[in-house]
C-alpha positions in Angstrom: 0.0 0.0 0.0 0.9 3.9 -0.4 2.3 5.1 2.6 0.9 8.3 1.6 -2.6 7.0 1.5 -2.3 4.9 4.5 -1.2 8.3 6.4 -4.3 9.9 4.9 -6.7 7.0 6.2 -5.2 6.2 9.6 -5.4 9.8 10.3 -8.9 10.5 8.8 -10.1 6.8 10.5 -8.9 8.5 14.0 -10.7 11.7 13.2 -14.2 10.3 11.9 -14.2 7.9 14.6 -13.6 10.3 17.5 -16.6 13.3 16.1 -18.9 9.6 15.7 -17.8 9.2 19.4 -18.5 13.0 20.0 -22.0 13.5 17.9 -23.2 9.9 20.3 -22.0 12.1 23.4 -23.7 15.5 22.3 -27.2 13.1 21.6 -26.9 11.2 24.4 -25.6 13.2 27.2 -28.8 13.0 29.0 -29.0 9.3 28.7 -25.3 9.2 29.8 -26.0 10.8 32.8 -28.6 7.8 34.2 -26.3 5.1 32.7 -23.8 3.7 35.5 -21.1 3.0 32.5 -21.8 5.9 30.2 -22.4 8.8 33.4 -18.5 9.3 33.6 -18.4 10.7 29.9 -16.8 14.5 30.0 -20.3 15.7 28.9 -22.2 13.6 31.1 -20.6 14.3 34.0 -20.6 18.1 32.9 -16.6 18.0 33.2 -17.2 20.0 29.6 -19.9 21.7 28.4 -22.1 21.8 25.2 -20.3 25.1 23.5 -17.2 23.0 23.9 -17.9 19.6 22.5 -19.4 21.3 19.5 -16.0 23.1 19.0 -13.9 20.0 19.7 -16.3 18.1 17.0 -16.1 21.3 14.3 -12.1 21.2 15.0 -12.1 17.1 13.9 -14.2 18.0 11.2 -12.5 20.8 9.6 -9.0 18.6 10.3 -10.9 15.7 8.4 -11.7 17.7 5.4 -8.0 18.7 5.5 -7.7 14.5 4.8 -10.5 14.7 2.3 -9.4 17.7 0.1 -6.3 15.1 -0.8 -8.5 12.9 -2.8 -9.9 12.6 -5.7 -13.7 14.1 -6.8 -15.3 11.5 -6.5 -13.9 10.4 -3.0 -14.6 13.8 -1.9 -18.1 12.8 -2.5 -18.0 9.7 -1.2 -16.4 11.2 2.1 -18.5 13.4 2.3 -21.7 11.5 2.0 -20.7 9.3 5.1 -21.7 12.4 7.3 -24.9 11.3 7.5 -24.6 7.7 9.1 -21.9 9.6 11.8 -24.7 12.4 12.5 -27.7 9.7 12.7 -26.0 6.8 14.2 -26.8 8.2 17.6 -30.3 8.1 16.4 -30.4 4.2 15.6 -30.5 3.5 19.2 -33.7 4.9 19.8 -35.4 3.7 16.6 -34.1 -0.2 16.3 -32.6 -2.9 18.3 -30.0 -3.6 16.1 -27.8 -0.3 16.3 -24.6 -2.1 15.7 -25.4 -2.9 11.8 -26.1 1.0 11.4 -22.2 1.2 13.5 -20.8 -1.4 10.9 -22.0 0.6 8.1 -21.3 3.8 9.0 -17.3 2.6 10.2 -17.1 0.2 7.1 -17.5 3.8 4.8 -14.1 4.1 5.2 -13.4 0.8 3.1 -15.5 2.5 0.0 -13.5 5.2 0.3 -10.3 3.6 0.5 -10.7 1.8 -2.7 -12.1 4.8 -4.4 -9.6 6.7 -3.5 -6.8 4.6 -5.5 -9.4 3.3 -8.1 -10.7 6.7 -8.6 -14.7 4.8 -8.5 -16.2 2.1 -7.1 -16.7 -1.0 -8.5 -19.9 -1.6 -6.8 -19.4 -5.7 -7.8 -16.2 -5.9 -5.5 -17.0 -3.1 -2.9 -21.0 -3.5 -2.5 -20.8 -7.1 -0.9 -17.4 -6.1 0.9 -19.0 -3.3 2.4 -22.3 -5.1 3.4 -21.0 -8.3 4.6 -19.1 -6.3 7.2 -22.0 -4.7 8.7 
């Protein structure tokens, strides 16, 4: 693999994973605080405050798209799009009892845009069933 690229996705895989981690937090802080393993969470226990989550998570954001503007087009898009499973997954937990397979999507982006990235597409025959199978 390019080292380049393998800089690009460990670093982008650390960033989109911690504003997932901090989007659950903002939605859940409330639930946090009633949940024995969860109440210790920096929002939940009110060690920091709303304004400044929202200003760590814009910070890995605007560092991801830092990662993203490297790529080609059409895994800018692609990037891009995974947004919304990072912004919803919180959501999932309230509306199904099988969160996890919305987590497994939303983490497994990153193998879409990995091969996009050096392919400059997706070959939806190769990547579709990777990408399901590991939900």
């Amino acid at each position: 693999p390019d080292p380049y690229f393998l800089g690009l996705f460990g670093a982008g895989a650390l960033l989109l994973r911690g504003a997932g981690c901090t989007v659950n937090d903002l939605w859940d802080q409330r639930l946090d605080r009633q949940v024995a393993r969860t109440k210790v969470r920096p929002l939940a226990s009110r060690a920091l405050g709303t304004p400044q989550a929202v200003t760590f998570l814009v910070t890995q954001l605007l560092l991801g798209l830092g990662i993203l503007v490297q790529l080609n087009t059409y895994s800018q898009l692609l990037g891009a799009s995974s947004l919304l499973l990072v912004g919803t997954y919180p959501l999932m937990k309230r509306v199904t009892n099988l969160p996890q397979v919305y987590l497994g999507l939303t983490i497994n982006w990153g193998a879409l845009l990995g091969w996009a990235a050096v392919q400059g597409y997706c070959d939806w025959g190769v990547v579709g069933p990777l990408y399901l199978g590991a939900a």
